[in-house]
C-alpha positions in Angstrom: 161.6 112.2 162.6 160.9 110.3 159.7 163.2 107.4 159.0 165.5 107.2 156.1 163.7 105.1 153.2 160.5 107.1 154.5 162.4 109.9 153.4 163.2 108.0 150.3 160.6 106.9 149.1 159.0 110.0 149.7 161.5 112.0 147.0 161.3 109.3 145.0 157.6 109.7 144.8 157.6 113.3 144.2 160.1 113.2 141.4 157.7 110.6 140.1 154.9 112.9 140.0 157.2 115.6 138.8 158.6 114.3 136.1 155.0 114.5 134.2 154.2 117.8 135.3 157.4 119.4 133.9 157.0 117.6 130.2 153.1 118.6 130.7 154.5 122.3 131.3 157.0 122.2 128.6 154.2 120.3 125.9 151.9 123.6 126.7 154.4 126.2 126.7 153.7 129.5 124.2 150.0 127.2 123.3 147.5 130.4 124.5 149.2 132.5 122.2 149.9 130.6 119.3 145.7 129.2 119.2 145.4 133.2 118.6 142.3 135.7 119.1 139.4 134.7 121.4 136.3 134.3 119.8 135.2 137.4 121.7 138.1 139.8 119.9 137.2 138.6 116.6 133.2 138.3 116.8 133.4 142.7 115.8 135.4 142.4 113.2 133.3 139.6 111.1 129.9 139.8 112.6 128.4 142.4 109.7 129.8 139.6 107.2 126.7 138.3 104.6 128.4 134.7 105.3 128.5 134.7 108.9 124.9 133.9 110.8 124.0 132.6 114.3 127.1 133.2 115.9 129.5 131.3 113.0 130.7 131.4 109.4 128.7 128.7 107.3 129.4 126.9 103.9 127.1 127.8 101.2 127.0 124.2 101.0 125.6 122.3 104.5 129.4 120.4 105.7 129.7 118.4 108.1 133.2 118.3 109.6 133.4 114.4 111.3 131.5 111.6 110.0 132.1 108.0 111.2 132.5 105.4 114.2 134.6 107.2 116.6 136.1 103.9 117.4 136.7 103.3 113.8 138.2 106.5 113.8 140.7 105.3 116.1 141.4 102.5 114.6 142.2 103.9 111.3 144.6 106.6 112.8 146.2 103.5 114.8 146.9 101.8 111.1 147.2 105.3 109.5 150.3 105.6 111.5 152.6 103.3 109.4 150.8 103.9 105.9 150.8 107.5 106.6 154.4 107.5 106.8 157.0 107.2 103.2 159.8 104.4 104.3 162.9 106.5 102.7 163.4 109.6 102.8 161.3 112.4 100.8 164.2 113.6 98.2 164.2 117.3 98.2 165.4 120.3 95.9 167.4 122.7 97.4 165.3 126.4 95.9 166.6 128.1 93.3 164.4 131.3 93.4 165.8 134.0 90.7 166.7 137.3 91.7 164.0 138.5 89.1 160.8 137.0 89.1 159.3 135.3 86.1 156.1 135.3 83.8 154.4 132.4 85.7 156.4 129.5 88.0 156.0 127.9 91.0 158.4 126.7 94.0 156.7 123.9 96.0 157.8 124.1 99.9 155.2 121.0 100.9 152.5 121.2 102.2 150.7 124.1 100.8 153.0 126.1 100.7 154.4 128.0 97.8 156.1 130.5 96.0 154.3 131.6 93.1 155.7 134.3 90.4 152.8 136.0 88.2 153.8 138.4 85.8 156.9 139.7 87.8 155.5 139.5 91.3 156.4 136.9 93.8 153.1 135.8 96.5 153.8 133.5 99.4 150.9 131.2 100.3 150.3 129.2 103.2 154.0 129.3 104.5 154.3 126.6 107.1 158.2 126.8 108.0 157.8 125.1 111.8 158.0 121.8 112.3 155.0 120.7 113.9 151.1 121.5 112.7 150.2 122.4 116.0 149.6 125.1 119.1 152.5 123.1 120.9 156.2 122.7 120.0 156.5 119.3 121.1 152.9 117.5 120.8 151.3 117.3 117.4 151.8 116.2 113.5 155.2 116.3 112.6 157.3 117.3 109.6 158.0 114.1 107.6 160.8 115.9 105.4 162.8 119.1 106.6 162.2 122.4 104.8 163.8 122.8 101.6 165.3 125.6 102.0 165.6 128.2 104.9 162.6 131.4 104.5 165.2 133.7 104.7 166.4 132.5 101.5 163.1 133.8 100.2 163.8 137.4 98.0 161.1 140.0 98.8 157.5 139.2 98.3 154.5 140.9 97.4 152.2 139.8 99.7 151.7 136.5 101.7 148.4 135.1 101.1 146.2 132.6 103.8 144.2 130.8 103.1 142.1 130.1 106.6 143.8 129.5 110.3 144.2 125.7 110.8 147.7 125.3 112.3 149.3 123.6 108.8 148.2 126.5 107.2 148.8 130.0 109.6 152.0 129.0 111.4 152.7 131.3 114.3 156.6 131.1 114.5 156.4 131.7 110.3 154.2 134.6 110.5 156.7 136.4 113.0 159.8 135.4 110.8 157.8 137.2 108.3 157.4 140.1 110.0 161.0 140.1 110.9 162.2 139.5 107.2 159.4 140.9 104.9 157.6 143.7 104.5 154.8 142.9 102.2 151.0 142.7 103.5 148.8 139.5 104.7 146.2 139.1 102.8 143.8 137.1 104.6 139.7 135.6 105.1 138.0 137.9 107.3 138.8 137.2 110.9 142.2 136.4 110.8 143.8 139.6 110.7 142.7 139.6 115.1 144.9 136.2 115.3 147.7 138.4 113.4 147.6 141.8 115.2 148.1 139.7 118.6 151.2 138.4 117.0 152.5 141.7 116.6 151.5 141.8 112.2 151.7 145.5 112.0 147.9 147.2 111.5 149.6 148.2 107.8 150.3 144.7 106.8 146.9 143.3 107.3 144.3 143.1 104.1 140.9 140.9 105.4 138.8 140.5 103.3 135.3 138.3 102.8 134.6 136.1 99.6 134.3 138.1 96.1 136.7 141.1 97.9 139.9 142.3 96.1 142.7 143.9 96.8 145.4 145.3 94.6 149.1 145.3 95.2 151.2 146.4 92.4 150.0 145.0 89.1 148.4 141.8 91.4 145.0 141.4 92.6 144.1 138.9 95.2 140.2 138.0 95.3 138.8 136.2 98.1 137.2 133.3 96.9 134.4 130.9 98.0 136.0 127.3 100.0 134.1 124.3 101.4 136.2 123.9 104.8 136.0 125.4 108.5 138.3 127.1 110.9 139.7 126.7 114.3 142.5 126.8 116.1 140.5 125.5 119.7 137.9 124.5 121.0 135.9 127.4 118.9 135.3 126.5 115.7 133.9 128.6 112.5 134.6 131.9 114.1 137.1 133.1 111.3 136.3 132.8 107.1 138.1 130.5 104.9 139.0 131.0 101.4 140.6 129.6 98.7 142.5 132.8 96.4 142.5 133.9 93.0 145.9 135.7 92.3 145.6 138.0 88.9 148.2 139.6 86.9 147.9 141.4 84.1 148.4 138.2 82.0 148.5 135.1 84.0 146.0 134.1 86.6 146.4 131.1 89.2 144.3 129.4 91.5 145.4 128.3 94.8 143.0 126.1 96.4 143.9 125.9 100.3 142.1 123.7 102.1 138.3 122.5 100.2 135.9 119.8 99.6 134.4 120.3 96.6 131.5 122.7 95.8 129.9 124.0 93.0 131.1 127.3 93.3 134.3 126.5 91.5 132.6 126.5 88.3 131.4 130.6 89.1 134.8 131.3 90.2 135.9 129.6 86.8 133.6 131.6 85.0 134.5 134.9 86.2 138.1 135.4 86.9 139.2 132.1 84.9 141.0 130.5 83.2 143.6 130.1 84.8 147.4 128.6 83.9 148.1 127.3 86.8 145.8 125.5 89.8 147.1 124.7 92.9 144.7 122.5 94.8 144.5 120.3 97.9 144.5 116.1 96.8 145.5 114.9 100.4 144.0 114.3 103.6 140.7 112.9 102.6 138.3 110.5 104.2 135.4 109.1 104.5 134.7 110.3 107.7 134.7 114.0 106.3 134.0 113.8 102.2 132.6 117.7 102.6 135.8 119.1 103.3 138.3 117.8 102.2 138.8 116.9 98.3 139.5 113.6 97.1 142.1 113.0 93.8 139.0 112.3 91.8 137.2 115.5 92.9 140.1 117.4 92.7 140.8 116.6 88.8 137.0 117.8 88.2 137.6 121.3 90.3 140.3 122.0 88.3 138.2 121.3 85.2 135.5 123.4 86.2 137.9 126.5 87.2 139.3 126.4 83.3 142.7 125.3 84.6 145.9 124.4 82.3 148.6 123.1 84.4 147.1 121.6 88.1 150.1 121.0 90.8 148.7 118.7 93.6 149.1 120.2 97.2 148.2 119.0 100.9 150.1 115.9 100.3 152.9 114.3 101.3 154.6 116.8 104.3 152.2 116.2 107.5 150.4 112.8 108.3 146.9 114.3 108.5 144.8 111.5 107.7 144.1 107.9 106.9 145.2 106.7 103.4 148.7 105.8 102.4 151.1 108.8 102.0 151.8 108.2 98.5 147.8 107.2 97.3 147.0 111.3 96.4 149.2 111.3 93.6 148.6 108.2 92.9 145.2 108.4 92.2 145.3 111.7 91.0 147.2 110.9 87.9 145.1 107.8 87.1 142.0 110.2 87.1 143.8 112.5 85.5 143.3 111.7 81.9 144.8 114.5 79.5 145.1 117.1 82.2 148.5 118.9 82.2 149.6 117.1 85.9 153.2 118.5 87.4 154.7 117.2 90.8 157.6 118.7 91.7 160.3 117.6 94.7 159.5 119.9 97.2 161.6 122.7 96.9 161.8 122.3 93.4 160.7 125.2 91.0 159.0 125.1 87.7 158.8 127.8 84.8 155.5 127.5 83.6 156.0 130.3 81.1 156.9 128.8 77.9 156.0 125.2 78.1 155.0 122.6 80.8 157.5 121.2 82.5 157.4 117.1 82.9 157.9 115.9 86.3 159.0 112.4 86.6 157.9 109.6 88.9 159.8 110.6 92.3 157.7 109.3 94.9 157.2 105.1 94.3 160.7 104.8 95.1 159.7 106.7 98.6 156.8 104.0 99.6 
């Protein structure tokens, strides 16, 4: 019989050993489901797409998605870590969403997401409500300000709009919120509707469609349009279409970027469903190690030149750590390269009417550094 601190040690040891396993467990719990449809469930649905070739969707434009020194890469994130961070809190704006929607105005959740009103309709885009950018609930980029406001708070919406399926863009525990509390469709890039359906999105709420496709809801219409970027949500990559999204009303039109490095399609997309009042497009988590992308400031200010925008509101800034420059340095170079573009940077959560004049947004965030 084994003696007594045998016996000891031996529990000891094993609790060691379990203690790992359990927080591995817990780390991976709900992850199959929430990386979405296989590459083998979706290849049906997208392989007769004109932009999908050799087993992937391509950029127009050749992209490469990591450039760099992986050790250099490392040490940047190690450094980005602080700098990446604000030191007070991010002051938010509880939402004041009208029971009627307007002409044209915005409510900014962080991130990239938004509320957008167009001529009477209301469009959800990118809603990220969880609190990490990631398959797991307890491993990955976290919030770095709460939500502004809770999604049930939200008044009905015409239709929630994606804009590809990178985790701080399509947001599992959002998406079946949504389904719970909506009833409008997803529009979506072609692909993404298999990630939906195995979350339960009913077959009659889901609009894919491939670049230059439309679809009407109401007096809106959503057109696909042509992004610089990649998808993913595993190991596979490229297997589902990106976009960014042109939304149309009868007399405004806005622009909702996504996720994008710059291309030169923005100045065809300009041309032909431009201008528009209002541009919302990515300034944040750029890098050298990936300048196809992702947008810098700089690059930004000249896509929003080239769509024939009036009013450009900054997104993909300031709510997840997702790369290596300071968390204030997006706006902050964006409004030095600016020049006499009509800039607005709203508190998240904070809404802007657009429809008579442009609203000025003061200096919030130096005080957050």
């Amino acid at each position: 019989m084994p003696s007594l601190s045998r016996l000891v040690r031996s529990y000891a040891l094993t609790a060691a050993l379990a203690v790992p396993a359990v927080a591995i467990a817990r780390a991976a719990w709900g992850v199959p489901v929430s990386m979405g449809a296989s590459r083998r469930r979706v290849r049906p649905v997208v392989a007769g797409s004109p932009n999908f070739s050799e087993g992937k969707f391509r950029n127009t434009v050749p992209s490469k998605t990591i450039e760099g020194d992986r050790v250099e890469m490392f040490r940047d994130l190690t450094q980005s870590r602080r700098s990446g961070v604000p030191s007070r809190p991010v002051p938010l704006v509880t939402p004041q969403v009208p029971a009627q929607a307007t002409e044209l105005a915005v409510t900014w959740y962080g991130h990239a997401s938004a509320l957008l009103e167009v001529d009477g309709a209301r469009v959800l885009v990118d809603p990220v409500w969880g609190e990490r950018v990631s398959p797991s609930t307890l491993v990955g980029p976290k919030r770095l300000h709460p939500v502004p406001g809770p999604l049930e708070d939200i008044p009905p919406v015409d239709a929630v709009l994606i804009s590809h399926d990178h985790y701080d863009h399509l947001d599992l525990p959002t998406v079946r919120r949504l389904v719970r509390e909506q009833t409008a469709p997803f529009v979506v890039p072609l692909g993404i509707g298999q990630h939906l359906r195995g979350w339960g999105v009913p077959e009659d709420r889901i609009v894919e469609l491939d670049w230059d496709g439309s679809h009407t809801v109401g007096g809106t219409t959503f057109t696909c349009a042509e992004a610089r970027h990649f998808s993913g949500r595993g190991l596979s990559r490229d297997d589902t279409l990106w976009s960014s999204w042109v939304v149309a009303g009868p007399r405004h039109r806005v622009f909702f970027g996504g996720d994008t490095g710059y291309h030169p399609a923005f100045a065809s997309i300009g041309a032909q469903h431009g201008p528009f009042d209002l541009t919302l497009l990515p300034v944040g988590a750029y890098g050298k190690q990936w300048p196809a992308i992702h947008m810098d400031p700089e690059e930004a200010v000249r896509a929003h030149g080239d769509l024939g925008g009036r009013v450009f509101l900054p997104i993909h800034w300031a709510t997840f750590n997702l790369a290596f420059h300071a968390w204030a340095e997006p706006v902050e170079r964006l409004l030095a390269a600016a020049g006499d573009v009509q800039v607005v940077v709203p508190r998240p959560g904070e809404r802007l009417d657009l429809t008579d004049a442009t609203p000025t947004t003061p200096d919030w965030w130096s005080a957050v550094v």
